[in-house]
N, C-alpha and C positions, 0 to 999 in steps of 0.2 A: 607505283608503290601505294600499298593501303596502311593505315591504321588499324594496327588487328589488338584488339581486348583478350586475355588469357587469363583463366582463372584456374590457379592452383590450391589444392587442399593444403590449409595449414599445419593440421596436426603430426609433427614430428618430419625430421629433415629429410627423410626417403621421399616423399615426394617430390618437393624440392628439387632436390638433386634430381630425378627421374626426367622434370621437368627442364632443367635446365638447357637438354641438349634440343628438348624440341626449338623452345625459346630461342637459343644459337643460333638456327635453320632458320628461323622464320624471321631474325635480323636482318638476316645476308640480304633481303628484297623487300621486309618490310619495318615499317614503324610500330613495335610491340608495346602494348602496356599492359603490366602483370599487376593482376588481382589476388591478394591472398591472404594470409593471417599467422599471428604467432608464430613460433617456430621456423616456418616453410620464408616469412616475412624478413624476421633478421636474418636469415641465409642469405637469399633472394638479393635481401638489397646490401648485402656484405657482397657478393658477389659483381652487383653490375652498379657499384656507386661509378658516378664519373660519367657512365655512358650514354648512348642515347635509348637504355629502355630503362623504361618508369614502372618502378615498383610500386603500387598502393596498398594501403594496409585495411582490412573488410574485420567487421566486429565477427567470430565465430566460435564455435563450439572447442571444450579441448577435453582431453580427460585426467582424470587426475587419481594419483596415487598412494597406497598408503604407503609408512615405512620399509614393509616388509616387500614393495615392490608389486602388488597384488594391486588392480582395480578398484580403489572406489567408489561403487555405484553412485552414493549417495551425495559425496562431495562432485562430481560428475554432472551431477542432474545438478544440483546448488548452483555451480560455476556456470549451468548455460542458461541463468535464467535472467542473467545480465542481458543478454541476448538476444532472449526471449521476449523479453520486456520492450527491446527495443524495436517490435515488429509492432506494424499499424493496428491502434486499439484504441476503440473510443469509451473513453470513461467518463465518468458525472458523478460529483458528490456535492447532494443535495444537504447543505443544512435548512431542514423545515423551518425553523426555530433556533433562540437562546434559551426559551424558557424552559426553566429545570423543576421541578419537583424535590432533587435533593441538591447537598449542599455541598459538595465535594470537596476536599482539604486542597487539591492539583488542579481545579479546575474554576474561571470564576464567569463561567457562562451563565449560570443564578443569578449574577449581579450586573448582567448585562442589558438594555432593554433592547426590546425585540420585532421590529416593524415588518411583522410575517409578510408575505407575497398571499393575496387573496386565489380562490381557487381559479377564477379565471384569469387572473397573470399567470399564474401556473399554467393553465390550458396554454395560453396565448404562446409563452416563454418553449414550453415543449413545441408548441407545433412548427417553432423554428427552428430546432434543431434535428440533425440527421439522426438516422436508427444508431443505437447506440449499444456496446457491447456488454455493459456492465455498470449499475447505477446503485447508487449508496446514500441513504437516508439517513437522517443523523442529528444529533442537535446539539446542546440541550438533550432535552427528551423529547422525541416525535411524537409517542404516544399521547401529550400532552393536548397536539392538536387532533381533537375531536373529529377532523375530514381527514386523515389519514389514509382511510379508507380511498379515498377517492382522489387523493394523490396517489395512491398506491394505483389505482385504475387509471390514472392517466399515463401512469411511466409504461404501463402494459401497452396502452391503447396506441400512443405517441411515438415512445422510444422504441420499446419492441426490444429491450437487452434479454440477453441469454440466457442472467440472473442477476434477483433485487438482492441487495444487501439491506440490514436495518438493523441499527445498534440501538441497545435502547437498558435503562436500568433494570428495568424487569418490575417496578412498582405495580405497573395499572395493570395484573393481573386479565382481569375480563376484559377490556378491549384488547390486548393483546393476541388472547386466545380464540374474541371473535373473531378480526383477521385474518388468522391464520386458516378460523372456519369458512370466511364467508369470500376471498378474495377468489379471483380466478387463478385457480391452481395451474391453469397453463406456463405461467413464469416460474419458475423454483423460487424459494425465497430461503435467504442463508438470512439467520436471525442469531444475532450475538448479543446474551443477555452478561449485563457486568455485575460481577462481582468479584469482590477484592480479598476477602478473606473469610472467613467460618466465623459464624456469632457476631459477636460485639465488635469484632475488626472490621468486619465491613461497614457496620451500624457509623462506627469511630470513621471511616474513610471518607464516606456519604453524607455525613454530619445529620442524620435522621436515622432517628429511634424503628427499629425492627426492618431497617431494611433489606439486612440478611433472610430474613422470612419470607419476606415480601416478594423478594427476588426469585427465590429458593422456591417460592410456590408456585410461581412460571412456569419455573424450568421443569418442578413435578408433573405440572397439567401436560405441556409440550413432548416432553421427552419420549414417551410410548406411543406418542401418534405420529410420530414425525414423518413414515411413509405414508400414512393415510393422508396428511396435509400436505407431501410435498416439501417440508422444512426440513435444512438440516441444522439441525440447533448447536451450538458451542456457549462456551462461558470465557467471557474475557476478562481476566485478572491484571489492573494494575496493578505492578512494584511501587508503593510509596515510600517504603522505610524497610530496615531491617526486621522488623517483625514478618512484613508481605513475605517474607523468603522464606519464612520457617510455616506460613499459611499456605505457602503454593502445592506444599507435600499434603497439608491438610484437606484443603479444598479439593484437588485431584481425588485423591479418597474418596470424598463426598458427591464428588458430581459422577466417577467413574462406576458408581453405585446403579446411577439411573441411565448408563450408556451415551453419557454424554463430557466430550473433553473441554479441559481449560488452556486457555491460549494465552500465554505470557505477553506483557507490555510492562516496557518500563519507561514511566512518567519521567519527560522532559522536567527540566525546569521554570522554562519558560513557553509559552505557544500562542505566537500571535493571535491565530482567530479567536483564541477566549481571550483573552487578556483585557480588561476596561480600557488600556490604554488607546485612543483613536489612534489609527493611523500606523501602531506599534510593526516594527519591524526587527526580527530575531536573525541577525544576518553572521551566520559563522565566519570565521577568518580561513577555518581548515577542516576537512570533514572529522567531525566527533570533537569538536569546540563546545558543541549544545552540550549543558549539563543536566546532570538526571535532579528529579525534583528530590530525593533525597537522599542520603548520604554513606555510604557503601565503601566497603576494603577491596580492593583489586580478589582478597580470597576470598569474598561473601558473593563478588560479582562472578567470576570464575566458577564456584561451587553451584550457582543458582544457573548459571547457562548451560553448563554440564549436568544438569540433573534433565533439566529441558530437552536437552540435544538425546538423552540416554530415553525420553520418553517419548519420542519419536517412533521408536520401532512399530507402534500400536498405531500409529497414522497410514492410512492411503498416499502412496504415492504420490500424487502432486500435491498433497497437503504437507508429507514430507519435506519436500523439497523446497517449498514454499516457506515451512517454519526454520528449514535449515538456513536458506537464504537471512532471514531476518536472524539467527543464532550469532551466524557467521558476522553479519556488520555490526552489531552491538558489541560481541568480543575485539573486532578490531578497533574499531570505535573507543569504545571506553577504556581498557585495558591495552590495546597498545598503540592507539592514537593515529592509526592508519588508515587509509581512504578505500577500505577497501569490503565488500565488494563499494565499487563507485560507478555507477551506470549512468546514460547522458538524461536527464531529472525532462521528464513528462510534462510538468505544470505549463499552460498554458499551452500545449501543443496541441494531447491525445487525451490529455486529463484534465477537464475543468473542475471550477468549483462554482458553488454558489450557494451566496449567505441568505438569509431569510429576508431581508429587503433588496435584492434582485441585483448587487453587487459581484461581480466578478473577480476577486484577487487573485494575487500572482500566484501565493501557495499558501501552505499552512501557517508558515514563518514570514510570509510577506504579506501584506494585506491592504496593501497599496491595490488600488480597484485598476482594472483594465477596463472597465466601463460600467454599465448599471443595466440590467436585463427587463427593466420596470420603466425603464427611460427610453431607454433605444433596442434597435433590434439587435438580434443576434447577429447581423451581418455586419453591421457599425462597432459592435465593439472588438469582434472578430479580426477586422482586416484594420481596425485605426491605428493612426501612429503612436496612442499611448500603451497599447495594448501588444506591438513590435517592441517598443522600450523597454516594455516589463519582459518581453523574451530575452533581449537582450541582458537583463539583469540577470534572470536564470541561466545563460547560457555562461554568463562569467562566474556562478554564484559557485563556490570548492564542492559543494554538497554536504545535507545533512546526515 
């Protein structure tokens, strides 16, 4: 007698069922365990509870339908990127820095103080860690530090990801646009400049005088070179208040002007890594517990994700799919309080972070360190037992 493993397609019970009679056959002489998902899964194991084969349940793909019984591609592609997420992928997000340049009403990384990592802990810190898929600079404002540049050349040199992410206000105009001149165009670089509203809304968000301008002149310079440099530029709008929601039709306006789109965020409440509080920790009871920083009707929320989800159509496909994802859990989330989508959470797994004094915390909402990357090596904080505990937190944590 062997041990024989069987893997059936989830999607919908014909397979299943198809399956079943092999399954039968290959009991009579052996020890079966069936691999499958969804659908084929609650069959399967409605079928052979009790016995001696082992039904397993595998994360996979399904499709999904609109009312009228017809394919939707789009919620289709959304639903497997649960999934998708969950395949090996190494990620990094660097915060360079706390220090900001403006003053943000949602954010109190301005009033944080900020013990950067010097260019050679940088070297040192990178050359421990493996090639990496996908890296995100961040701060504060990055731009702020002056070797950017040459952090930017080491996550090239070092990490070797696919593509650099870099958020950043859009203030420092000219070294911005140097970068983008002078870096080695062989990495792609996805540049999200923020702004929150048209005029004086953004100036009011940012708590500095003409930062709508400031911004806005970035995104001028960038916008018509973007294939000549390699960038592909967006504009990321936080929701702080009922106003943000009558600016997002505004702004879209204004940025779709120079070929470039606005990507909706809607500000938490709370968020450990900025927060002055040491040590602060934002731990939900139940996914979509986090409240938004401000204050919205189920129909101002409703109306503001359906205008988003409706401007979609103008998106490249995985960028669709990608904002539909994020659509999709903040409607559940806020409006009906449901965990859904809920994927198994990355932080310290496939996704690290890392603060500007060489800190490693558990996530965005926890910031209890898994070790210190300035202190010890990447191998020590990797495999210790504090840094297992902090999995262990995550792995109980409902989801944000």
């Amino acid at each position: 007698m062997a041990t024989l493993i069987y893997a059936v397609s989830g999607e919908g019970r014909g397979h299943a069922t198809r399956a079943r009679a092999v399954i039968d056959e290959l009991r009579s002489e052996h020890e079966v365990q069936v691999y499958t998902y969804g659908q084929g899964a609650e069959l399967l194991r409605l079928i052979y509870r009790g016995t001696d084969v082992e039904v397993r349940e595998l994360s996979g793909l399904h499709f999904c339908y609109s009312q009228g019984g017809s394919l939707d591609y789009l919620r289709t592609g959304a639903a497997a990127l649960p999934f998708l997420r969950a395949l090996p992928e190494r990620l990094l997000t660097y915060i360079v820095t706390f220090t900001c340049n403006a003053r943000c009403v949602m954010c109190d990384s301005w009033r944080k103080p900020s013990d950067d990592l010097s260019l050679a802990e940088i070297e040192r810190i990178f050359s421990q860690l493996p090639e990496l898929d996908a890296v995100r600079l961040s701060g504060g404002e990055p731009f702020v530090r002056k070797d950017l540049p040459q952090i930017v050349e080491l996550v090239r040199k070092q990490l070797s990801p696919l593509v650099l992410h870099i958020t950043s206000n859009g203030f420092l105009t000219d070294r911005i646009v140097q970068l983008c001149e002078t870096r080695d165009r062989s990495l792609p670089l996805q540049l999200l400049i923020s702004i929150d509203g048209v005029g004086d809304k953004h100036d009011r968000v940012r708590g500095i005088a003409h930062a709508y301008d400031r911004a806005l002149a970035t995104v001028r310079e960038l916008a018509p070179r973007q294939r000549e440099l390699r960038v592909k530029l967006a504009v990321n709008q936080t929701i702080v208040d009922r106003e943000s929601i009558e600016h997002y039709h505004m702004l879209k306006s204004v940025v779709a002007e120079l070929g470039v789109k606005n990507h909706l965020i809607i500000a938490y409440a709370e968020s450990a890594t900025y927060s002055i509080r040491e040590r602060h920790t934002v731990q939900p009871r139940f996914p979509g517990e986090l409240q938004t920083f401000g204050e919205f009707t189920p129909s101002e929320l409703q109306a503001l994700l359906t205008a988003a989800e409706d401007d979609l159509a103008d998106y490249p496909l995985p960028e669709r799919l990608a904002k539909q994802y994020y659509i999709d859990g903040a409607r559940s989330r806020l409006l009906e309080r449901k965990p859904s989508p809920n994927p198994a959470c990355v932080a310290l797994s496939s996704h690290m972070r890392l603060l500007p004094d060489g800190s490693v915390p558990t996530c965005q909402f926890n910031i209890t360190p898994a070790g210190n990357l300035r202190e010890q090596s990447f191998a020590e904080v990797w495999q210790s037992a504090l840094a297992e505990t902090q999995r262990k937190w995550v792995r109980a944590c409902p989801g944000c």
